[in-house]
C-alpha positions in Angstrom: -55.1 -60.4 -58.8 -56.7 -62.9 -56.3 -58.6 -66.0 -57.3 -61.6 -65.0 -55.3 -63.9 -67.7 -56.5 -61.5 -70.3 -56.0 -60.4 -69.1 -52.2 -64.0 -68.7 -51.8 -64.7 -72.8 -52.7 -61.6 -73.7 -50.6 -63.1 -71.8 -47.8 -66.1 -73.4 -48.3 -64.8 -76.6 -48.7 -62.3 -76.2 -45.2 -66.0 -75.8 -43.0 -64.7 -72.5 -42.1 -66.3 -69.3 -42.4 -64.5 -66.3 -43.7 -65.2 -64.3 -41.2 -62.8 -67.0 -38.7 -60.7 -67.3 -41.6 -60.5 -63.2 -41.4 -59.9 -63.4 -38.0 -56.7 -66.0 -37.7 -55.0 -63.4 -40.7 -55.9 -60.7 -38.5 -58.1 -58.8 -40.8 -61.6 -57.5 -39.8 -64.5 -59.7 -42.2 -64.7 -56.1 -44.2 -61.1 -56.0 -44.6 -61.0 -59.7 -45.8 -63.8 -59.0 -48.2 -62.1 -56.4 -49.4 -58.6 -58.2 -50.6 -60.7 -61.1 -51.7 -62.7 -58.6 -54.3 -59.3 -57.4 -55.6 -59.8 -53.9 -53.9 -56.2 -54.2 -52.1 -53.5 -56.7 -52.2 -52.9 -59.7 -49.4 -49.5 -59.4 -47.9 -47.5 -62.2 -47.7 -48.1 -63.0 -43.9 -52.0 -63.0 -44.6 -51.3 -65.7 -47.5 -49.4 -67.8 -45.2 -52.0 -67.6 -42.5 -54.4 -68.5 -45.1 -52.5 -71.3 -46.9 -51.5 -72.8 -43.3 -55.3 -72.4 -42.2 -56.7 -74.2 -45.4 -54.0 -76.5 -45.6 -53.2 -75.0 -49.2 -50.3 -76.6 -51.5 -47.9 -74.5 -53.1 -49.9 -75.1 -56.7 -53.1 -73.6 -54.9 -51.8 -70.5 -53.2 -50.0 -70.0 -56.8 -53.4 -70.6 -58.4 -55.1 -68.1 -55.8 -53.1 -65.2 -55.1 -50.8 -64.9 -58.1 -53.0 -65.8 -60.7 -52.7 -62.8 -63.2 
């Protein structure tokens, strides 16, 4: 399940807003909300958009989106 409090502060932390950061993984804001609540699963090109976007390492998007 996604780390949604810790994508949340990287978010935060990158100036962006999640709805732009919805946008570039070519979600609507609704459907980003909804993966980042754990309703349904990111695929692997969304986490890629998003770890390129934020400028995530590999121990972030590992602490993020496969922290179970």
């Amino acid at each position: 399940m996604v780390n949604s409090k810790r994508l949340k502060q990287k978010i935060r932390d990158s100036g962006y807003r999640v709805d732009y950061v919805a946008k570039v993984c070519g979600l609507s804001y609704y459907g980003f909300l909804q993966k980042m609540s754990g309703k349904h699963e990111f695929k692997a090109s969304e986490i890629k958009a998003v770890a390129k976007l934020l400028r995530l390492t590999d121990q972030e998007i590992r602490e993020i989106f496969f922290n179970d």
